[in-house]
Each structure stands twice: as C-alpha cells, then as structure tokens.
C-alpha positions as CSV (number, residue, x, y, z in Angstrom):
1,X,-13.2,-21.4,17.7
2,X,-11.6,-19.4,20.8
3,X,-8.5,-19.0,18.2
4,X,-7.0,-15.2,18.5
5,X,-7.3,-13.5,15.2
6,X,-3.1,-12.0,14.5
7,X,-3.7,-10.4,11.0
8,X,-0.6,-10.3,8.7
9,X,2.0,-7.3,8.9
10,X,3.4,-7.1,5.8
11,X,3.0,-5.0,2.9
12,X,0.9,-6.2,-0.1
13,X,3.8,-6.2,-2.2
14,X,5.2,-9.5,-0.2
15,X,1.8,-11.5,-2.1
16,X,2.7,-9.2,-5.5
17,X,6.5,-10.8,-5.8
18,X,4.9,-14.1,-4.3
19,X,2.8,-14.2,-7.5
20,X,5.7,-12.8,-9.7
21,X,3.1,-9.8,-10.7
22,X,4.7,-6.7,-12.4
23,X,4.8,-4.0,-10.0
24,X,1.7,-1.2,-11.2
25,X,4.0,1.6,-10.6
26,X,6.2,-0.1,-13.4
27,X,2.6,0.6,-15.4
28,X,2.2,4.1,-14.1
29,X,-0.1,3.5,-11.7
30,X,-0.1,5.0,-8.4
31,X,-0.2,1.8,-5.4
32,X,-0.5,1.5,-1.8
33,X,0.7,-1.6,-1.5
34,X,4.2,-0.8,0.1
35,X,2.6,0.3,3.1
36,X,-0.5,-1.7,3.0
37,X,-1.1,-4.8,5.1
38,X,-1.2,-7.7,3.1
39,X,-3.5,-10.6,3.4
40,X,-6.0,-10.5,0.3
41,X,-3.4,-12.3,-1.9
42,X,-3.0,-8.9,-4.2
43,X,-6.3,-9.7,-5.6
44,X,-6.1,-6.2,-7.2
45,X,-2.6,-5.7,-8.3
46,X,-2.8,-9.4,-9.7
47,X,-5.8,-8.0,-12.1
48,X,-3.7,-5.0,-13.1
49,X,-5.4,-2.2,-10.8
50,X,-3.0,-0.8,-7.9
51,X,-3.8,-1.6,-4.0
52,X,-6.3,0.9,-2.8
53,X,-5.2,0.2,1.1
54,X,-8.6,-1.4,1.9
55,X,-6.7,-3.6,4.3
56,X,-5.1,-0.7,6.3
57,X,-1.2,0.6,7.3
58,X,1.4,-2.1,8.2
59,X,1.9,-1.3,12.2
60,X,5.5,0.7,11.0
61,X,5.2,1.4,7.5
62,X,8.3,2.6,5.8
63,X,7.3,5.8,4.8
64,X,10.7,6.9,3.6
65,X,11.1,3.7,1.4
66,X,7.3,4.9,0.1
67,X,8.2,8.4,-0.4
68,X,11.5,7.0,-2.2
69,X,9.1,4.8,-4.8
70,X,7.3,7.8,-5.3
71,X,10.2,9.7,-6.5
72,X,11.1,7.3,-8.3
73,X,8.5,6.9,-10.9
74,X,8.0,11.1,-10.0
75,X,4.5,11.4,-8.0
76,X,4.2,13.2,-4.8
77,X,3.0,12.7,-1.4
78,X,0.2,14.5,-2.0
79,X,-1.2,12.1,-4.6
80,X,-0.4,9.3,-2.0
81,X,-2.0,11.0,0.5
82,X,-5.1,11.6,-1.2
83,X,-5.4,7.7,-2.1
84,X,-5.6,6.5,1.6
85,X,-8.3,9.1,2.2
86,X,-10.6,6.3,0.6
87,X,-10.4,4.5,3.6
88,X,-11.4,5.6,7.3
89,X,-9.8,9.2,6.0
90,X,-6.7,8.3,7.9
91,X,-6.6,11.2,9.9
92,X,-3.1,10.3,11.2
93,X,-1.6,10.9,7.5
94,X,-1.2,14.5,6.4
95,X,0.9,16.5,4.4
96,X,2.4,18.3,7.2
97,X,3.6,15.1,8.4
98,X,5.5,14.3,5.4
C-alpha cells in the first residue's frame, strides 16, 4: 500500500495493564516485557508465560527501572541478560555494561 511501517515503542507491559493481566514477576517469573517493544497484544504474559523479547528493545529502554524490578522480586542481571540471548544474541547487552 506505499504506507510506511512505524512499529510501536513501548514496552509490552503497556498491552499487560491494558488487559489488566497480573504482572509474571508477581508469579515468579522472570519477563522481558519492560524493555520489550510491544505490539503482539501480550499474547504470552496474557497465557501466563513471561515475554521472551521476540519483538526486540524499545529504542531507550529503561534499564535502570529494569534493573530496579529485578531487585525487586531479587534476580540479577545476569539472568536477564541470558533471557535476551534467545533473540539475535543481542550483542549490545553484556554484563559489563550493566
């Protein structure tokens, strides 16, 4: 259709409160959906499974906020960091960076 293609830049958790799903940390999962672009209308988190970041990084994802949730609920960066190796290895993400 000639129509430019501007994919969403939120997070996946924007769809999660959207569908008023419990939030799968609250479950003990570990989720990429606070830095993960949104867009697939949390299929996953709304069938209990976390996001698996099959949809890529927001263009500035708030890493401190995500490192803050992680505290939170007591995971580490390291875990988090091993999830988005799933996809495209996201070289840009190490621990070093962190």
């Amino acid at each position: 259709m000639g129509k430019e293609y501007k994919p969403p830049n939120q997070p996946v958790c924007v769809e999660c409160k959207l569908k008023d799903n419990l939030c799968v940390y609250e479950k003990g999962l570990l989720c990429l959906g606070p830095v993960t672009r949104c867009g697939c209308d949390a299929i996953c988190t709304s069938y209990g499974h976390s996001c698996f970041g099959c949809r890529g990084l927001v263009d500035e994802p708030n890493l401190n906020a995500a490192q803050d949730v992680l505290a939170k609920y007591g995971l580490s960066v390291a875990e988090i960091v091993g999830k988005f190796r799933v996809y495209n290895n996201w070289p840009a993400l190490s621990l070093e960076d962190t």
